[in-house]
LOFI-876181 format. One line per 2 residues: number of its first residue (from 1); their letters; for each residue x, y, z of C-alpha. Coordinates in Angstrom, 2 decimals, decimal comma, m for minus. Each point is the difference from the previous one (the first is absolute). Layout:
NUM	a	X Y Z; ...
***
This chain:
1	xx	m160,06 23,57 m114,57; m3,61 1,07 m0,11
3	xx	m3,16 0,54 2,59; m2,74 m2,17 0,19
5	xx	m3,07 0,68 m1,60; m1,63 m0,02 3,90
7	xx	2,38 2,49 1,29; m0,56 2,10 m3,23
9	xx	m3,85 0,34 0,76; 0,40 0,28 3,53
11	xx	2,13 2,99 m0,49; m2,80 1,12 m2,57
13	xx	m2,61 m0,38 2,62; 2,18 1,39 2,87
15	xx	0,46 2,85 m1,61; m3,32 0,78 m1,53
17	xx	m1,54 m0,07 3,63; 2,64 2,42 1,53
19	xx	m0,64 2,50 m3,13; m3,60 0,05 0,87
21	xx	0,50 1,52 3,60; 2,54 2,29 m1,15
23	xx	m0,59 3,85 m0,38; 1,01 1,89 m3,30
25	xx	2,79 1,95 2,20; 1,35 m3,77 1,07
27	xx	m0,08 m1,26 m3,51; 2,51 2,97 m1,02
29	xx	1,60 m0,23 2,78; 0,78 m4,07 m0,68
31	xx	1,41 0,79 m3,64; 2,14 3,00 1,72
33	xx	3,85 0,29 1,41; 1,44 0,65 3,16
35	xx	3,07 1,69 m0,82; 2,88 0,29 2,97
37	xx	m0,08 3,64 0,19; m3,92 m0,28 0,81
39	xx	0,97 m1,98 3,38; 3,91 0,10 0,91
41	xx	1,79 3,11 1,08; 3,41 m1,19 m1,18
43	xx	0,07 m3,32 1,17; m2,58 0,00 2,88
45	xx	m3,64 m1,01 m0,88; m2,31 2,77 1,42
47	xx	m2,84 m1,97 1,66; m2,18 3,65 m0,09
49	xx	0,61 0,13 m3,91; m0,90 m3,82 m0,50
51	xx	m3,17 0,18 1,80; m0,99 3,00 m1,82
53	xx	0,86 m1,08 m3,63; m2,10 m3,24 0,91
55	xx	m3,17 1,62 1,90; m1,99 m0,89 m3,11
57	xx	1,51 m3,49 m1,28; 3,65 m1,55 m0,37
59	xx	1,03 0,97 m3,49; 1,22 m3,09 m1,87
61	xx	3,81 m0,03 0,04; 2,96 1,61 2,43
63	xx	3,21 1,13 m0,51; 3,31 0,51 1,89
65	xx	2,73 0,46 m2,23; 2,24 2,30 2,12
67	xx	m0,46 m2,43 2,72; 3,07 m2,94 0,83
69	xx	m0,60 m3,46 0,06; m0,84 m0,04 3,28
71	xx	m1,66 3,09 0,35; m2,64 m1,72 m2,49
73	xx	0,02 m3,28 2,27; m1,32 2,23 3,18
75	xx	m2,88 2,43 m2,21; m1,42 m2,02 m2,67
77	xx	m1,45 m2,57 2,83; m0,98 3,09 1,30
79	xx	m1,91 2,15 m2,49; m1,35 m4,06 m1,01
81	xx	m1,25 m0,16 3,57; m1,76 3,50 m0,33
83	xx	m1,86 m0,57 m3,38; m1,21 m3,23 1,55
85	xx	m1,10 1,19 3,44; m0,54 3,52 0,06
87	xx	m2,14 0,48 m3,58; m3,87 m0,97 m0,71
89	xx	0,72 m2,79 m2,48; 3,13 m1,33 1,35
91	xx	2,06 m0,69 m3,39; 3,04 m1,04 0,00
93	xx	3,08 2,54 m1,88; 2,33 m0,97 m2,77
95	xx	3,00 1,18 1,37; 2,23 0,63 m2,90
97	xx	3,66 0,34 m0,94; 2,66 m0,03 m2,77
99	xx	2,13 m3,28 m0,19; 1,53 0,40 m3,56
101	xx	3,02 m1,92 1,17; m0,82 m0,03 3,69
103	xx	m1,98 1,54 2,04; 0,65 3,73 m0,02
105	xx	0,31 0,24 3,32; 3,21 0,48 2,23
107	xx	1,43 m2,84 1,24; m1,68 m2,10 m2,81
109	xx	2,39 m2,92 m2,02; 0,85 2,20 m3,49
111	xx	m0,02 m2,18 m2,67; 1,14 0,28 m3,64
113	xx	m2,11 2,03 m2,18; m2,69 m1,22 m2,48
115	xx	2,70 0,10 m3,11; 3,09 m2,04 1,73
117	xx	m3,25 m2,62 1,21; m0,76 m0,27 m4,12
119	xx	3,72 m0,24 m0,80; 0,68 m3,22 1,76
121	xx	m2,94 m1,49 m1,65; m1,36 m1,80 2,87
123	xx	m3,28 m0,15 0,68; 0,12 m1,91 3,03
125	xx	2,00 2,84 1,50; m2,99 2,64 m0,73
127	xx	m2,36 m2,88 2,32; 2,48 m0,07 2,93
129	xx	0,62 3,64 m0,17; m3,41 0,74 0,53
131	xx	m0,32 m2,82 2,90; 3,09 1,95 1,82
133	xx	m1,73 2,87 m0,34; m3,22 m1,23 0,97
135	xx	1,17 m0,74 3,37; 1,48 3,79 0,81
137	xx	m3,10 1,25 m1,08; m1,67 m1,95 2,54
139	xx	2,24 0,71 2,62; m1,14 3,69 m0,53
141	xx	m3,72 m0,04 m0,62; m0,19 0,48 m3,19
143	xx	m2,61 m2,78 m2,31; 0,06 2,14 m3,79
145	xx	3,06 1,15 m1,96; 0,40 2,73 m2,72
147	xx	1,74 m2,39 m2,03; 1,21 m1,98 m2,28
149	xx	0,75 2,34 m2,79; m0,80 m2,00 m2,98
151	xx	0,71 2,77 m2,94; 1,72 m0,95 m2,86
153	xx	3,05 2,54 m1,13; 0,37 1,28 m3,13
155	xx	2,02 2,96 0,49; 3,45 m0,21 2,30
157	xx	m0,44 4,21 0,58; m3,38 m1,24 1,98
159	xx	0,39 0,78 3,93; m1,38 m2,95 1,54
161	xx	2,07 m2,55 m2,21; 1,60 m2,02 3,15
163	xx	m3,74 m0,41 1,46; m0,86 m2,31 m2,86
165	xx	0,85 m3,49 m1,46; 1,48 1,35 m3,42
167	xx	m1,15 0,19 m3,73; m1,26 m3,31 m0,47
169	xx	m4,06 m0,49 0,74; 0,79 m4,08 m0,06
171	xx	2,49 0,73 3,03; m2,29 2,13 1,32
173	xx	m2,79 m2,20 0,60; 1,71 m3,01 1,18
175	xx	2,00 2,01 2,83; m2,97 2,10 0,90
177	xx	m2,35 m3,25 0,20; 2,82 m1,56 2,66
179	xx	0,54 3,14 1,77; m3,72 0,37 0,23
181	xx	m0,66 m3,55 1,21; 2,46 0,85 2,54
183	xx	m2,06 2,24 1,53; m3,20 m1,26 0,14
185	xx	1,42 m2,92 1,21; 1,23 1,44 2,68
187	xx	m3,38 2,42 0,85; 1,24 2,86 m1,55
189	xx	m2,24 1,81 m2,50; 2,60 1,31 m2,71
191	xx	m1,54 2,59 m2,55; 1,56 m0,03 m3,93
193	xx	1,30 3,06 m1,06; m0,61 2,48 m2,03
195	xx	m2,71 m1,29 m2,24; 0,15 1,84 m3,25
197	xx	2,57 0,36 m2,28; 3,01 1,88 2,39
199	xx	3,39 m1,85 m1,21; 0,73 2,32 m2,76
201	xx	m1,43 3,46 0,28; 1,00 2,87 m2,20
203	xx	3,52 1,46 0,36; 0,28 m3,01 2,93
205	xx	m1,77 3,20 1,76; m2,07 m2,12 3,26
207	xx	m3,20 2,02 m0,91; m0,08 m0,02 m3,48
209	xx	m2,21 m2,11 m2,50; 0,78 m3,29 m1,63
211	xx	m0,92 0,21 m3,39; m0,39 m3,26 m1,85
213	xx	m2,65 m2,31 m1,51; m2,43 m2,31 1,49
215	xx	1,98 m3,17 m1,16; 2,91 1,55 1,89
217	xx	m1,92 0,73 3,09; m1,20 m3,61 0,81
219	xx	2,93 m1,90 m1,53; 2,39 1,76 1,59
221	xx	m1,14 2,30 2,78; m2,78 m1,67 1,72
223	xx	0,94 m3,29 m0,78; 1,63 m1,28 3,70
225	xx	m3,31 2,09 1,80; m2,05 m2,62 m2,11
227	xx	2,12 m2,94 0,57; m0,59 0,70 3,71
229	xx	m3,37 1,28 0,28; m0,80 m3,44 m2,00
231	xx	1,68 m2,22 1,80; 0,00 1,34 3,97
233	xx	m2,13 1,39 2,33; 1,51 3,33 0,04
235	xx	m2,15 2,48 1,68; 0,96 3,29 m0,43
237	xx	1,74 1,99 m3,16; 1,47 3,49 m0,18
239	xx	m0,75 2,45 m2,77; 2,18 2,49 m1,57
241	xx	0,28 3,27 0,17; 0,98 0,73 m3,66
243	xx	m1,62 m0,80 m3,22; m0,51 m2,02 m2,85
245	xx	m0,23 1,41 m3,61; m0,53 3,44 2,10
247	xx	m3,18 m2,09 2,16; 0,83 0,43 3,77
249	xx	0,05 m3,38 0,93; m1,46 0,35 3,09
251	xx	m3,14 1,44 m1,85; m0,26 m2,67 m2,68
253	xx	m3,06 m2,51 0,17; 1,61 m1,92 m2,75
255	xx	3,14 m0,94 2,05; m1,96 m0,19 3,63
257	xx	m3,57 m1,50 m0,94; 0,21 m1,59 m3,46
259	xx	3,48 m1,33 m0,11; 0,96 m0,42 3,46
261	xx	m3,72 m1,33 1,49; m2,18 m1,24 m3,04
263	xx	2,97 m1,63 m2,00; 2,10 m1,04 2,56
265	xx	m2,85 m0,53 2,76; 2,14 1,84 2,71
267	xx	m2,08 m0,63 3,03; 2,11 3,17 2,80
269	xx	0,21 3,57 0,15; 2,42 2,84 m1,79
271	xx	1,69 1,89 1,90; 1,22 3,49 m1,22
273	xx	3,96 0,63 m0,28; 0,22 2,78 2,36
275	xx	m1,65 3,11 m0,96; m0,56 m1,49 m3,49
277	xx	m3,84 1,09 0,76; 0,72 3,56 0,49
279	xx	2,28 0,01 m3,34; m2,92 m0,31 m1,90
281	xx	m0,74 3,09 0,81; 3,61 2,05 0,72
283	xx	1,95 m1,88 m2,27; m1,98 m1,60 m2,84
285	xx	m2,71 2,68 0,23; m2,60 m2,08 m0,80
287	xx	m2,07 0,67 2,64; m0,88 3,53 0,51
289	xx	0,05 m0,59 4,32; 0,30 m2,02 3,25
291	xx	m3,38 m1,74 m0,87; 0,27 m0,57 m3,83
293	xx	3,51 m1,26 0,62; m2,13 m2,78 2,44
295	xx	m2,55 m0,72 m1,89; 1,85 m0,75 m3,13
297	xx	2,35 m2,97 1,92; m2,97 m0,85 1,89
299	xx	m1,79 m0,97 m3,64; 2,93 m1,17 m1,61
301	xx	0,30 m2,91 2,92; 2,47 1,88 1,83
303	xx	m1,09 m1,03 3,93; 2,58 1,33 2,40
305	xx	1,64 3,45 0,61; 3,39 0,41 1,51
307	xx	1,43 3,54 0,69; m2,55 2,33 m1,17
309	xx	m3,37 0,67 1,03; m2,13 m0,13 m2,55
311	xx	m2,40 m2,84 1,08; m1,04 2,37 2,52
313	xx	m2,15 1,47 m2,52; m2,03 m2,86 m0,66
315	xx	m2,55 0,04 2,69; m1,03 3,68 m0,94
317	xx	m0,01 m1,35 m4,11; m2,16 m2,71 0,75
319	xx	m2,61 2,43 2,15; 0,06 2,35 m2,64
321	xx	m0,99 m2,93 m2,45; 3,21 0,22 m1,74
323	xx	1,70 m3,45 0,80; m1,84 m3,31 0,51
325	xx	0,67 m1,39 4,04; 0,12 m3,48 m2,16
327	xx	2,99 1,22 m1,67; 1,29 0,27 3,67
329	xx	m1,42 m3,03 1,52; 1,96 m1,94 m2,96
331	xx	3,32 1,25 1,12; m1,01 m0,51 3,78
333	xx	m0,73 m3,64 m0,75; 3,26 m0,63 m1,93
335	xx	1,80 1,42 3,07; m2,01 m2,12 2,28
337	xx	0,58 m2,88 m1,41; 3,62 0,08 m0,70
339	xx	0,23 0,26 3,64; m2,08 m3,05 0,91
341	xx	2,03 m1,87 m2,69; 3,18 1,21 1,76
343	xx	m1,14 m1,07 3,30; m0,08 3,50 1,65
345	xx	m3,68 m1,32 1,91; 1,20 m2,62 1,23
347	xx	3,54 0,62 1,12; 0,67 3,89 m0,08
349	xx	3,04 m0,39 1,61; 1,68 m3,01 m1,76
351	xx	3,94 m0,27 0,70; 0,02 2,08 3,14
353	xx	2,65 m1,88 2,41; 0,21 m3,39 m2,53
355	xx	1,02 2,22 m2,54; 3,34 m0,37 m1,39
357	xx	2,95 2,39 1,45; 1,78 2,61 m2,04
359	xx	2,85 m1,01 m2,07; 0,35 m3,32 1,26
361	xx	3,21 m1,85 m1,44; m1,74 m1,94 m2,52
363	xx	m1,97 3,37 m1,27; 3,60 1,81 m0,55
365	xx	1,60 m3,48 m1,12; m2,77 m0,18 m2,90
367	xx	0,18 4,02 m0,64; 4,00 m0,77 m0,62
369	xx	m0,81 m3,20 m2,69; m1,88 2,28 m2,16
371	xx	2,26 2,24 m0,02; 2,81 m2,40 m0,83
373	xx	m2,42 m1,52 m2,49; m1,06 3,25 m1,87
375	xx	3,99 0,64 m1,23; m0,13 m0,30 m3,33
377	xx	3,44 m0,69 m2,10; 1,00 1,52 m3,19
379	xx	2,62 m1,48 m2,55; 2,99 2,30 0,01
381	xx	m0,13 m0,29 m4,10; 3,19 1,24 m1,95
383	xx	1,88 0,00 3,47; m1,80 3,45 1,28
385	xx	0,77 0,12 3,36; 2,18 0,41 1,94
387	xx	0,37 4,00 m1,64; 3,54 0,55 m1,45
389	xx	0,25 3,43 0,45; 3,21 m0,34 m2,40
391	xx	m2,84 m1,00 m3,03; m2,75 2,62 1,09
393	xx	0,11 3,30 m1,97; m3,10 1,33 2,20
395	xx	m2,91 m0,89 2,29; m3,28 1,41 m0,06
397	xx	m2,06 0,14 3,01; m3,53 0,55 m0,48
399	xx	m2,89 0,32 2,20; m1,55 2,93 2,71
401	xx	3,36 m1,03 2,35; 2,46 0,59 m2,48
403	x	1,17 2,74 1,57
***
């Protein structure tokens, strides 16, 4: 699937003519978060909180993780509603959640993990996955997802193992280029993740580096972000929060700008892993504050913060001479026109009551096939199993619940 060469330069120009009415404030604000705990006691969205947060501008994305299902299906229409008739500019919200193997929301259809989806080798099952959980994402208001994870593993002591596809970059590609079609297919703007080399970090620790050569990194590492990026219309891509060869990623203008844009020709936005912006500065300590931290993703091609706050620096760095606005305007745009791509300006609130309903039988039916489809079998050689305990001189039993 692609979009027309039309809609492409409509977006263009759409977006180009909103950026010129917008203040420096509302271009931060655009390439900003709304976390939950900015606007939900609990589970309650606080109007009060809302309308102060968005006195200047709606930020660019929302978030309501501790929210249910259907919690998310009564506030997201509403905070949408808000940024489009209670702000100067009117622009519509991303609202955002995590649908690794569902949406993360209670009450959601779970389905099998990214590892049992590679192990039944399948690929139509990735597409129909992502249709099933198109339609609950709908149903609760929600038009981009954190996902899919697209990292290829290299070491099993790695944390996030079950998020991703497996060891093979071939595999990779061809399940994340049918679980991506899935979505846009179905008006969902999915986001790859984590770009950068993340499947096989030092000690398996999830911050460390990955250390290996430049052949490595494309053949085997970013090789399914190019074979999607290539071939689809993907919007939106997540950096990570650790590094490459000891080079944040998240600060690296070779991955973001001349891999990712000028080799590639990646047309959306990156979007930070969450505080990965802030690490720069706490964790990698390559930034010496708050506003170096910014300015360094900024320049690398880094366009979106999520949970920290160090964008808010900008507008002060660019009075003081210190940052360029264009650097900010090219984020802004990116932002802008993923969401005219995605439809948010003319349909904010697509799904609503046509949407699909949670875990409809077909949706757990499906979630159930991949499962059966992801055993795998091993060949009992020499007899193995069953255990004859009369044969067995000891058993070892290793691993941090031995005891």
């Amino acid at each position: 699937m692609g979009l027309s060469a039309q809609t492409l330069v409509r977006a263009e120009e759409k977006a180009d003519s909103l950026l010129r009415q917008m203040t420096l404030e509302e271009k931060v604000a655009q390439i900003s978060h709304i976390h939950s705990w900015d606007i939900f006691d609990e589970k309650v969205l606080n109007e009060s909180k809302l309308e102060e947060l968005l006195q200047v501008s709606p930020r660019g994305f929302v978030e309501g993780f501790p929210l249910t299902a259907e919690q998310c299906r009564k506030y997201m229409p509403c905070i949408q509603e808000y940024a489009l008739k209670h702000t100067r500019l009117g622009i519509p919200v991303f609202t955002v959640a995590e649908a690794l193997h569902g949406s993360v929301h209670e009450g959601s259809t779970i389905f099998p993990q990214n590892i049992a989806l590679a192990a039944t080798f399948n690929p139509s099952l990735a597409y129909r996955r992502a249709k099933a959980i198109s339609g609950e994402l709908h149903y609760q208001g929600i038009r981009q997802i954190l996902a899919p994870c697209v990292d290829v593993v290299r070491d099993l002591r790695w944390g996030r193992v079950e998020e991703c596809y497996g060891e093979d970059p071939f595999l990779n590609g061809i399940l994340a280029c049918e679980e991506v079609k899935g979505y846009l297919d179905s008006g969902i703007s999915p986001m790859l993740k984590h770009f950068g080399a993340h499947g096989n970090p030092s000690g398996g620790l999830n911050l460390a580096s990955v250390n290996c050569g430049v052949g490595e990194l494309h053949d085997v590492y970013l090789y399914p972000f190019k074979r999607v990026i290539t071939s689809l219309p993907v919007q939106a891509v997540m950096s990570t929060y650790n590094s490459w060869n000891r080079v944040p990623n998240s600060a690296s203008h070779y991955l973001l700008t001349e891999v990712l844009r000028k080799q590639w020709g990646f047309k959306g936005y990156v979007y930070a892993d969450w505080g990965a912006v802030d690490m720069l500065n706490t964790f990698h300590h390559v930034a010496g504050d708050a506003a170096e931290a910014a300015t360094q993703a900024l320049s690398a091609g880094l366009d979106v913060e999520a949970s920290s706050l160090c964008f808010q620096q900008l507008p002060r760095l660019v009075r003081e001479g210190k940052v360029s606005e264009a650097l900010i305007d090219q984020a802004v745009k990116r932002v802008l026109v993923a969401k005219y791509r995605m439809g948010l300006f003319d349909n904010p609130f697509k799904g609503g009551k046509a949407a699909s309903r949670l875990r409809e039988k077909q949706s757990v039916e499906l979630s159930r096939r991949i499962a059966e489809e992801s055993v795998v079998l091993l060949k009992n050689e020499n007899h193995l199993l069953p255990l004859d305990i009369r044969k067995l001189k000891s058993i070892a039993v290793i691993g941090p619940n031995a005891n």
